[in-house]
C-alpha positions as CSV (number, residue, x, y, z in Angstrom):
1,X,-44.4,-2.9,-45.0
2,X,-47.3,-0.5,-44.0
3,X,-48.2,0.4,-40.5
4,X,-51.1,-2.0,-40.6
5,X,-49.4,-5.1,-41.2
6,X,-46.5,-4.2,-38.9
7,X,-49.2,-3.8,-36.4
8,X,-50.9,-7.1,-37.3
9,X,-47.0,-9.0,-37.5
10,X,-46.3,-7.4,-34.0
11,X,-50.2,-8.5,-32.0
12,X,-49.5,-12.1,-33.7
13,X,-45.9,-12.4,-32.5
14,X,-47.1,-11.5,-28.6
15,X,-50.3,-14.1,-29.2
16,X,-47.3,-16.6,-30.3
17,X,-45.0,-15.9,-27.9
18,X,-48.3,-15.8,-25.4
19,X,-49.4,-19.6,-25.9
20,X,-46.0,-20.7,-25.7
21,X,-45.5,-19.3,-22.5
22,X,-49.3,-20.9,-21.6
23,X,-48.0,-24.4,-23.0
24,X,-44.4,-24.5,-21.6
25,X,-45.9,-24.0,-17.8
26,X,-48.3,-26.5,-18.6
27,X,-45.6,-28.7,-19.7
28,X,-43.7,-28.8,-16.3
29,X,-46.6,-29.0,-13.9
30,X,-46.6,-32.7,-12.2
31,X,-51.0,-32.5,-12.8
32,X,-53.1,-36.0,-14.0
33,X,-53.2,-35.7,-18.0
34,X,-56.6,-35.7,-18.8
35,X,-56.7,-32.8,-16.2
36,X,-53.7,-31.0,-18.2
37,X,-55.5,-31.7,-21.9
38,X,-58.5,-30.1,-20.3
39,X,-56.5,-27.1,-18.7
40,X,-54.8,-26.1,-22.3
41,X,-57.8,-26.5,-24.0
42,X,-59.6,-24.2,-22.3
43,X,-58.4,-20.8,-23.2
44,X,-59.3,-22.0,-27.1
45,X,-62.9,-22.7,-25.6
46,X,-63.1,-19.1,-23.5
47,X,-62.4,-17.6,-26.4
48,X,-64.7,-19.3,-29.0
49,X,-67.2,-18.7,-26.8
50,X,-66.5,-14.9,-26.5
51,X,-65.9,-14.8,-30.3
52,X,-69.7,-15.9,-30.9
53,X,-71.1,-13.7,-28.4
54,X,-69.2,-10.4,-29.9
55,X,-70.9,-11.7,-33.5
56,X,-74.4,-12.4,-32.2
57,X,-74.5,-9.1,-30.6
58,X,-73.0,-7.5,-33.2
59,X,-75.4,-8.6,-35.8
60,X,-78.1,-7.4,-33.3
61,X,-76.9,-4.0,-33.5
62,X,-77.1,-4.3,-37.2
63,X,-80.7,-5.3,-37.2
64,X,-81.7,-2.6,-35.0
């Protein structure tokens, strides 16, 4: 296994182990469901959002 992909294998275990954390404390908290379906949706939409942002500027800087 090269350095890369150890790298890679040790970011996507954290991310993993990350949303599990996010989902099992959503999981216990006494909150109306429709609130709680929004609530763990919404690091998905944050980052979407900040995913097409980071390509339409860079693609800007590629044009200029």
């Amino acid at each position: 296994m090269t350095y890369r992909n150890s790298k890679k294998l040790v970011y996507l275990t954290g991310l993993a182990l990350l949303g599990a954390g996010y989902l099992g404390s959503f999981s216990i908290l006494d909150v109306n469901f429709i609130l709680k379906q929004y609530l763990v949706l919404l690091p998905v939409q944050v980052g979407v959002l900040v995913y097409m942002v980071w390509i339409r500027r860079s693609r800007a800087a590629s044009e200029d």
